[in-house]
C-alpha positions in Angstrom: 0.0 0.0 0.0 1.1 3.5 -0.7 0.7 6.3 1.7 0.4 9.3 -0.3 -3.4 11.6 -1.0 -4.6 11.7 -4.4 -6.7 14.6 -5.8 -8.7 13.9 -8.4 -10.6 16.4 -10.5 -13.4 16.4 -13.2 -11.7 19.4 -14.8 -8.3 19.3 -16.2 -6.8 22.2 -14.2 -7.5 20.7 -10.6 -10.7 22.3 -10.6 -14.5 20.6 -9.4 -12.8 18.3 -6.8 -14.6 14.4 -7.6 -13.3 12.3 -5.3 -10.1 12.1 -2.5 -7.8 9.0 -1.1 -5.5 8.5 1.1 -3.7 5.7 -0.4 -3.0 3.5 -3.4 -0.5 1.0 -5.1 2.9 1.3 -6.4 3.7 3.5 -8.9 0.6 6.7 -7.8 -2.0 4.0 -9.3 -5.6 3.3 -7.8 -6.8 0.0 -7.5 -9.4 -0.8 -10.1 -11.8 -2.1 -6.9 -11.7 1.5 -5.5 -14.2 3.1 -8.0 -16.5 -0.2 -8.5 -20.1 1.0 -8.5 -18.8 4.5 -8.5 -20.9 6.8 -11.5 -18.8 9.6 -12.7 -20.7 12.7 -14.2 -18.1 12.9 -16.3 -14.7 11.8 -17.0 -11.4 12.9 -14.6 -9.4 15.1 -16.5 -6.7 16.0 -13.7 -4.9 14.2 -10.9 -2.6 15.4 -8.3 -0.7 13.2 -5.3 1.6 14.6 -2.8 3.0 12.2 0.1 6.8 12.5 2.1 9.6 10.4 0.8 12.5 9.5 2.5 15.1 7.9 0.6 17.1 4.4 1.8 20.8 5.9 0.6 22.1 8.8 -0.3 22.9 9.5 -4.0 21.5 10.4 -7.2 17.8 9.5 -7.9 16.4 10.0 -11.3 12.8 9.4 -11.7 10.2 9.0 -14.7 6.3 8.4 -15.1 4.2 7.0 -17.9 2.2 8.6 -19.6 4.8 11.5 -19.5 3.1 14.2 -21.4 1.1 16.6 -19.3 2.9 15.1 -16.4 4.6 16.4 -13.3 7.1 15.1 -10.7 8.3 17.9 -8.2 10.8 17.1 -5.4 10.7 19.8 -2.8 9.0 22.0 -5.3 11.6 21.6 -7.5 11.3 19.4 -11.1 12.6 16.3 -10.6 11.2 14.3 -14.0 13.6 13.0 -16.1 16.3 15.0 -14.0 19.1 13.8 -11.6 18.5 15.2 -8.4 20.8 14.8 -5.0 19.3 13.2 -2.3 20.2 12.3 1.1 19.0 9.0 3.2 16.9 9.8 6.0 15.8 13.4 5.2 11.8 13.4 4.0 11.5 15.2 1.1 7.8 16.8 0.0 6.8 14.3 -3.2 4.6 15.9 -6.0 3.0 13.6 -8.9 1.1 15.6 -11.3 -1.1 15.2 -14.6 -3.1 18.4 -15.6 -3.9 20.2 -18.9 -4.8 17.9 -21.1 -8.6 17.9 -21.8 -8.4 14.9 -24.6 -6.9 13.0 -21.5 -8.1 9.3 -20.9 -9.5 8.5 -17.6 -7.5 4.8 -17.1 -4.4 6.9 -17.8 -4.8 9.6 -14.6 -6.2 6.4 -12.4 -3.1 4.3 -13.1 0.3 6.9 -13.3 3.7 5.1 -13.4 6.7 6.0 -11.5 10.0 4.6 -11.4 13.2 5.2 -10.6 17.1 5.1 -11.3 19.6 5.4 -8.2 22.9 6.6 -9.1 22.2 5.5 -12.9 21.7 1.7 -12.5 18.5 0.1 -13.8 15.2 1.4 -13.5 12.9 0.2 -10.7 9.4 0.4 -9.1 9.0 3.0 -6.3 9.3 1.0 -3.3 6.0 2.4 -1.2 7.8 1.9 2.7 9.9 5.3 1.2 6.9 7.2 0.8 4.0 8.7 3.9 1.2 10.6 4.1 2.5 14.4 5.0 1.1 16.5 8.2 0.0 19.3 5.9 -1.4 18.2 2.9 -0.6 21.7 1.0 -0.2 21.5 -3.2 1.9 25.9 -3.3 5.0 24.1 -4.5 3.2 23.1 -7.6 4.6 24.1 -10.9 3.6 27.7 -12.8 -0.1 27.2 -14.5 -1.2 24.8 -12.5 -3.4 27.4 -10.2 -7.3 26.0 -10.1 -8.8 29.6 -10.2 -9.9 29.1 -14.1 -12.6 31.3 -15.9 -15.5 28.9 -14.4 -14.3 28.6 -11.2 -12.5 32.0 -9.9 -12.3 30.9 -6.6 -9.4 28.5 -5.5 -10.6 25.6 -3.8 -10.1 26.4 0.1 -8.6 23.9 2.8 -8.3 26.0 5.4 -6.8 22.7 7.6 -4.3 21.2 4.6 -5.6 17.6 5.2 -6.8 17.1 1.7 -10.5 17.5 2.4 -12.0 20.8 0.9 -13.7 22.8 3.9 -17.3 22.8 1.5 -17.2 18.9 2.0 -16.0 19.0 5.7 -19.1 21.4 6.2 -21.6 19.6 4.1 -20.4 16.1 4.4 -18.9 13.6 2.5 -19.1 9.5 2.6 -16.5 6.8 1.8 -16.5 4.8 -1.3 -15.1 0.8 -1.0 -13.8 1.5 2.3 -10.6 4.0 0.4 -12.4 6.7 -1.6 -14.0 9.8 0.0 -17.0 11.6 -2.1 -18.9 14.8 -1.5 -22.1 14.2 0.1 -25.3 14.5 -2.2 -27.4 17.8 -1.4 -30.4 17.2 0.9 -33.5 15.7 -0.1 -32.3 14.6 -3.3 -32.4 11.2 -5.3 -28.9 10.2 -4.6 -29.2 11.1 -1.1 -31.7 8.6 -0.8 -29.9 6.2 -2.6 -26.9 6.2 -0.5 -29.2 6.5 2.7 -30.4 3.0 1.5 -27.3 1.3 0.4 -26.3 2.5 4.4 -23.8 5.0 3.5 -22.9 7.0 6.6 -22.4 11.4 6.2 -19.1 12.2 8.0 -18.7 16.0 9.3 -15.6 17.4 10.3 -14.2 20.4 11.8 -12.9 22.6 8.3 -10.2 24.6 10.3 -9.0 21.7 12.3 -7.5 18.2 10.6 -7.4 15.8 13.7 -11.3 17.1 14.6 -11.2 14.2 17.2 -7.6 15.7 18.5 -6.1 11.8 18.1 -3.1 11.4 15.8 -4.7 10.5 12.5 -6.1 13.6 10.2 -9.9 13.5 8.9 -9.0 11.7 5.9 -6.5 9.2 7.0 -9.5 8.3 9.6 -12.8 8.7 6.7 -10.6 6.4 4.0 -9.3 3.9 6.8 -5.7 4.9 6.0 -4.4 4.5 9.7 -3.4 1.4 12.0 -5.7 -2.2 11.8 -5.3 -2.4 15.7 -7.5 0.5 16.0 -11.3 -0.1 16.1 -13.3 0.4 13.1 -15.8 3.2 14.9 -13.0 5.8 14.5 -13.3 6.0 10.8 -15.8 8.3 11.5 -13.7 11.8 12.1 -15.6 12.5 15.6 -14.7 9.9 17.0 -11.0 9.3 19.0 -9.1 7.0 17.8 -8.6 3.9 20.3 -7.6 0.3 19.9 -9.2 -2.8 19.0 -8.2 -5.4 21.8 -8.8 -8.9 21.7 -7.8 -11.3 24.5 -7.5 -15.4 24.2 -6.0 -18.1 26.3 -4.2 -20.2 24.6 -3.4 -22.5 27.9 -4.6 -23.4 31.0 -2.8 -25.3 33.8 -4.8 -26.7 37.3 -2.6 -27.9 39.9 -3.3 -28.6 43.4 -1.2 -27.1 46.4 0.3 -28.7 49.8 0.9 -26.6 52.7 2.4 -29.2 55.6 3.2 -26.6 59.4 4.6 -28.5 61.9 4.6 -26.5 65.6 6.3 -27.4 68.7 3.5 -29.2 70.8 3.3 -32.0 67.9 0.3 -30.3 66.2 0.4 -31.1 62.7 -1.8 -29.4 59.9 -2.4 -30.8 56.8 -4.4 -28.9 53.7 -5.1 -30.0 50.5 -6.9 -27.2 47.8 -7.4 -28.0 44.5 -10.1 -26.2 42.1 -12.6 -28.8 43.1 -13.0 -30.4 46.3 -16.4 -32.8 47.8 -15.7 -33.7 51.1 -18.0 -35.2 54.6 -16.5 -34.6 57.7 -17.9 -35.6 61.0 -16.3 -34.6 64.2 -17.0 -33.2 67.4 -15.5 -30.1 69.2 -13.1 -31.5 72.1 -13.1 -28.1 74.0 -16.3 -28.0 74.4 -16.7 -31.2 76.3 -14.3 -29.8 79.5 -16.2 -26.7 80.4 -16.7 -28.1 83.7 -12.9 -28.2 84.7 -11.8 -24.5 83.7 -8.2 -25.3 84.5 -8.0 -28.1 82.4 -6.5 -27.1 78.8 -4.9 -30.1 76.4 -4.3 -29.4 73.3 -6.5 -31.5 70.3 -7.7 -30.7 67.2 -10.7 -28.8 66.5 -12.2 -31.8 64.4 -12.2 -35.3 65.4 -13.2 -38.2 63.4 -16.1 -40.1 64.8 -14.3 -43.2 65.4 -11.1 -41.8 67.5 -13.4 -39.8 69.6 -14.5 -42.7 72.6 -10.7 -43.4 72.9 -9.0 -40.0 72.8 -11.5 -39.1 75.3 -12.4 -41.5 78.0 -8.6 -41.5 79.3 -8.5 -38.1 79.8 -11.9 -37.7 81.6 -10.4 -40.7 84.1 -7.8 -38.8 84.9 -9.2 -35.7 85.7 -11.9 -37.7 87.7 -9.3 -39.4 89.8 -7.3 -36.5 90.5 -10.7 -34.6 92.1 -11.2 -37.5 94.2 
């Protein structure tokens, strides 16, 4: 999975915002199961991704995407397609891809953009995505000249007042999550496809426009709406009101009985013996010893509390002669 947010836009000069996610597959592609059942309007004409990357080595890094007309690759707002560019390992560097401008554009070319690379001029590989994370501030200023959205239809920019990729008109107004990854503007009230999603249980997230972690927890409003944050924490905060906590399952995977043996031995020869174990069935009968001398108060011998039927005639009867013959 690649970490990186991905504009897309039904007009070619990132204007008329369709549809927003927070992450995709190597090379700035979408998976073709992100827009199944999705209906377009009309076609996407522009596309824009930003995300950090932080290179393995330091060296030379050349980079290169297909189609590669009407496309952009900036590194720390500077152009870095088809150009060698020094880079150090460690250090995260703001990541640009761009396609824009080109109104005959097919849509299966913006949806599945192709980067690759060159490191110190060896071969060309794939991006590898554990280089590349979602930014804190999802800001597009360091884009190149002509690429401003303020066009003759739309003189206004399109305003995110929070830079976390989510326009503040949908963060107002709503939006709802596509395939568990894509995040759409929210149907005005009342309407058809309103009721339509309200049936196919679609939920309307709000969020706060001038804040991106509206819950204050670590993940922004769109990592949290497209699911782009940790599996361990539970599936309720994907909605951006919600604080993010974890999902915590517990099982035993073994469990061990075993008795235990006290044995005490005291000076007076009293021995105690005790047996627990988790379960027990046991009939005692016995017969308090003490309780039998309360008519010779200066009379103490030690016996236990609890004396088996058969023991008690002889423990007894000598000791109650004794007494007997020393009163006489």
């Amino acid at each position: 999975m690649l970490k990186a947010v991905g504009q897309f836009f039904y007009g070619d000069n990132f204007n008329e915002l369709a549809f927003v996610v927070a992450r995709g597959i190597n090379g700035f592609k979408l998976d073709n199961r992100t827009l199944d059942g999705v209906d377009f309007k009309t076609t996407i004409q522009s596309v824009r991704w930003l995300a950090n990357f932080t290179p393995k080595e330091s060296g030379v890094y050349t980079f290169t995407i297909n189609p590669h007309c009407f496309a952009h690759i900036l590194i720390d707002g500077e152009n870095a397609k088809d150009q060698e560019i020094q880079l150090e390992a460690g250090k995260s560097y703001p990541f640009v891809v761009a396609y824009f401008g080109n109104p005959m554009t097919e849509q299966e070319e913006l949806l599945q953009l192709d980067v690759h690379y060159t490191f110190n001029q060896q071969e060309t590989k794939e991006i590898e995505v554990e280089t590349f994370s979602i930014p804190e501030i999802i800001s597009f200023e360091s884009l190149p000249m002509g690429t401003d959205s303020r066009t003759e239809e739309n003189k206004q920019p399109m305003l995110d007042t929070d830079d976390d990729g989510i326009c503040d008109e949908w963060e107002v107004n709503g939006y709802y999550v596509k395939n568990n990854i894509a995040v759409f503007p929210w149907p005005k009230k009342g309407s058809k496809e309103e009721e339509e999603l309200i049936k196919q249980g679609f939920k309307k997230f709000v969020s706060n426009p001038n804040e991106s972690h509206t819950a204050g927890d670590p993940y922004s409003d769109l990592e949290k709406a497209s699911g782009a944050f940790d599996r361990t924490i539970h599936k309720a905060a994907r909605d951006p009101l919600v604080a993010a906590y974890p999902s915590i399952t517990v099982g035993m995977e073994e469990l061990i009985l075993s008795n235990n043996k006290n044995i005490s031995s005291t000076e007076g020869k009293t021995v105690s013996r005790s047996t627990s174990s988790s379960v027990s069935d046991s009939n005692t009968e016995g017969i308090d010893v003490n309780a039998g001398f309360s008519l010779f108060p200066d009379f103490q011998h030690p016996l236990p509390a609890i004396i088996p039927i058969p023991l008690r005639i002889p423990l007894i009867l000598p000791i109650l002669q004794g007494k007997i013959g020393s009163i006489n």
